[in-house]
C-alpha positions in Angstrom: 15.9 8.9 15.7 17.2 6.5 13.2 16.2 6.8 9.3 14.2 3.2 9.1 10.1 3.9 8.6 7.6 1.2 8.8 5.6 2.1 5.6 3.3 -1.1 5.6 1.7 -1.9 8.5 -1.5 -3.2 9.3 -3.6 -2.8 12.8 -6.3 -4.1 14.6 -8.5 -2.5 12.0 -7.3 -4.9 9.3 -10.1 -7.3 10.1 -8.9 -11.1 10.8 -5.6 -10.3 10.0 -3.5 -7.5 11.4 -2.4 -8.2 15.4 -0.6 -4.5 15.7 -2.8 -2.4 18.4 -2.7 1.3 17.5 -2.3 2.0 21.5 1.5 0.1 21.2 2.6 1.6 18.5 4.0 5.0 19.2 6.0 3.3 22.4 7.5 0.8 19.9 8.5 3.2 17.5 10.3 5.1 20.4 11.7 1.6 21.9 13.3 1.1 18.6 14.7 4.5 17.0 11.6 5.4 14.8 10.3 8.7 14.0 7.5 8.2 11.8 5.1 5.0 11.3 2.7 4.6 8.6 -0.7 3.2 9.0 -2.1 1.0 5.7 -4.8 -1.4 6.8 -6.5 -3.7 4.2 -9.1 -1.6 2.1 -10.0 0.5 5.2 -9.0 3.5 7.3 -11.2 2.8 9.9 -8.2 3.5 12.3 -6.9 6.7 11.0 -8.1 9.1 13.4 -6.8 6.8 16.6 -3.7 6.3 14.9 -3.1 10.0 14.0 -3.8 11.1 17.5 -2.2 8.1 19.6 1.1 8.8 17.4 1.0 12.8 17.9 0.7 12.5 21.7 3.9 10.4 21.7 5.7 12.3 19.4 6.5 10.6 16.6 5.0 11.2 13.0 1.6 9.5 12.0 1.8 8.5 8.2 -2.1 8.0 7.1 -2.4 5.6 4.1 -4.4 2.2 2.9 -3.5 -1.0 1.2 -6.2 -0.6 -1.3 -7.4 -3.4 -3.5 -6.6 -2.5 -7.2 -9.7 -4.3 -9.1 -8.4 -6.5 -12.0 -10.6 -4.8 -14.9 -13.2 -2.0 -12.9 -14.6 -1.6 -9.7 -18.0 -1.8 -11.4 -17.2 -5.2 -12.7 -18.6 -7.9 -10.3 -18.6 -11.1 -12.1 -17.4 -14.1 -10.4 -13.9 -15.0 -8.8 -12.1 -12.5 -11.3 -13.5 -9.5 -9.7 -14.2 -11.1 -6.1 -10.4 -10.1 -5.5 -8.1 -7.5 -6.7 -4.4 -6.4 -6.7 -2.7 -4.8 -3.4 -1.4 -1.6 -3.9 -0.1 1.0 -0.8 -1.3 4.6 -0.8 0.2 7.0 1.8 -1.0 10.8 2.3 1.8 13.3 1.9 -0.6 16.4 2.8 -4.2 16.7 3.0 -5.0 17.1 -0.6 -3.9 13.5 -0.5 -5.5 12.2 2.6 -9.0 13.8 1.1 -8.6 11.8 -2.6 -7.7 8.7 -0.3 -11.0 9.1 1.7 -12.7 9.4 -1.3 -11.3 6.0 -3.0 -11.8 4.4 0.2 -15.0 5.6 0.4 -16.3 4.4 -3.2 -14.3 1.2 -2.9 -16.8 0.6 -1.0 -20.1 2.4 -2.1 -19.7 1.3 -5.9 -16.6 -1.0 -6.0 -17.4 -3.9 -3.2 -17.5 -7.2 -4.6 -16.1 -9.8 -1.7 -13.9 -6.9 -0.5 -14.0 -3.0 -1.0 -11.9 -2.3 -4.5 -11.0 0.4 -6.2 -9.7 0.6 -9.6 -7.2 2.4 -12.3 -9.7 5.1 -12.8 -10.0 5.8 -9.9 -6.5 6.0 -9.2 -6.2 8.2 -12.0 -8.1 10.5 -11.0 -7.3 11.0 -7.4 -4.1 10.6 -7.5 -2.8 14.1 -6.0 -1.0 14.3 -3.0 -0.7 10.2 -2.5 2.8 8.2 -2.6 2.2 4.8 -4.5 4.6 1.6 -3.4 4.2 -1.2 -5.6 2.5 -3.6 -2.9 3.6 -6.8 -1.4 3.7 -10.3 -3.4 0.2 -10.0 -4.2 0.4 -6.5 -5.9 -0.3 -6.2 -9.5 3.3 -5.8 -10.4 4.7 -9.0 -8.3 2.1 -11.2 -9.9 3.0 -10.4 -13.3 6.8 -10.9 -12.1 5.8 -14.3 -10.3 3.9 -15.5 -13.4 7.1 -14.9 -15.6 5.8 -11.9 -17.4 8.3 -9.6 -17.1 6.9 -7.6 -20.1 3.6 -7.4 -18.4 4.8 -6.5 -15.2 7.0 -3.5 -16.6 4.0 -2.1 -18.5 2.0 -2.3 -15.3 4.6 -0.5 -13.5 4.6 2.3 -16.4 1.4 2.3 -16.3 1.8 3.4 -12.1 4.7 6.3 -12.8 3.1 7.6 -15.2 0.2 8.1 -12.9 1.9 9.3 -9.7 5.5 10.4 -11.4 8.3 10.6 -8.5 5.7 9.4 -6.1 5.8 5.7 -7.3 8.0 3.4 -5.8 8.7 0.2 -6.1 8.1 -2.2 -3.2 10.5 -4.7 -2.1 9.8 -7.1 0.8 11.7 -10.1 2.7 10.4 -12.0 5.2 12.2 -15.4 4.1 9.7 -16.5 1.2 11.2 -17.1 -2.1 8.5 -15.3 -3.9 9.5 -12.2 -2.1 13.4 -12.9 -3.5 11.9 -13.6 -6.7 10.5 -10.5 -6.9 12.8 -8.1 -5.2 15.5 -9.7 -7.8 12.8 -8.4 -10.7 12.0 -5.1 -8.7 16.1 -4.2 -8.5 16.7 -4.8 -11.9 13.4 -2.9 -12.7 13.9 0.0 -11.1 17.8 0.9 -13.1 15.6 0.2 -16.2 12.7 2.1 -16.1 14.0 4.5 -13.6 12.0 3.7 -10.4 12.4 4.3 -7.3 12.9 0.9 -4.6 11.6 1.2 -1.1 12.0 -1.8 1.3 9.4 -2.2 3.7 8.1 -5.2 6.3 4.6 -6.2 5.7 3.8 -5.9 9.4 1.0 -7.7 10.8 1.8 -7.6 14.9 3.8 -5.5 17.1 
């Protein structure tokens, strides 16, 4: 099997958006060399279970995770289009003391955080963060919007603010797909990562098989 892992993908279960159905996915992975494949649907794991068990019977390594939505001040905040969105952020489960705190985030993203979408938020994160990898998110993570603004300070404090939180679990998330924000960013992200001592990891935001 060859070393590449899809660490960002989204299925079915990413409503109106992702095209990849979990019943393909183990026979692509095989078709092209892969031995693991990470599931990270928009503020969801509705799929996880089908995932985890279509994957298994094929042989290849399920990867449970979630692009949550990081809310910009607190998931208890819902006031108008500043709280109607929130940052991306991946989370994947290394064992299952992080596939429990994940449930649980997911869970109250929803129960006290949804506001236009289910969001978590820092304290959350903070709290739950055992047993979870964090990758920085696509262009519209946290991180990538300071960068994109031109707040490098900002965007290097926010990313601080992340490894100090999940330590050599935090990685930073670099993306290209042909957009100029993405080479904007991944131009930030690589000098980034020598200065504060980060971790990259390149994934492809995958939305169909």
């Amino acid at each position: 099997m060859g070393t590449f892992v899809h660490l960002h993908l989204h299925t079915e279960y990413s409503l109106l958006d992702g095209l990849t159905r979990i019943s393909s996915i183990a026979d692509k992975a095989i078709a092209d060399g892969q031995g693991a494949v990470a599931i990270t649907d928009h503020g969801v794991m509705y799929g996880a279970v089908e995932f985890y068990t279509a994957l298994k019977a094929k042989g290849i390594k399920p990867i449970i995770g979630c692009e949550v939505y990081v809310a910009r001040r607190s998931r208890l905040l819902k006031e108008g289009k500043l709280d109607s969105s929130g940052n991306h952020l991946i989370l994947l489960c290394k064992n299952e003391i992080g596939y429990r705190n994940l449930c649980y985030m997911v869970s109250m993203s929803f129960i006290d955080g949804f506001y236009a979408r289910p969001r978590i938020d820092m304290e959350l994160l903070s709290a739950h963060s055992e047993g979870l990898i964090a990758l920085s998110g696509c262009v519209a993570g946290k991180i990538p919007q300071y960068i994109l603004s031109g707040d490098i300070g900002e965007a290097e404090k926010a990313a601080i603010e992340l490894k100090n939180i999940f330590g050599e679990d935090f990685y930073l998330e670099i993306q290209n797909h042909g957009l100029d924000d993405e080479r904007k960013v991944a131009y930030a992200l690589k000098l980034m990562s020598s200065k504060l001592d980060i971790p990259l990891v390149a994934t492809n935001d995958v939305h169909y098989l």
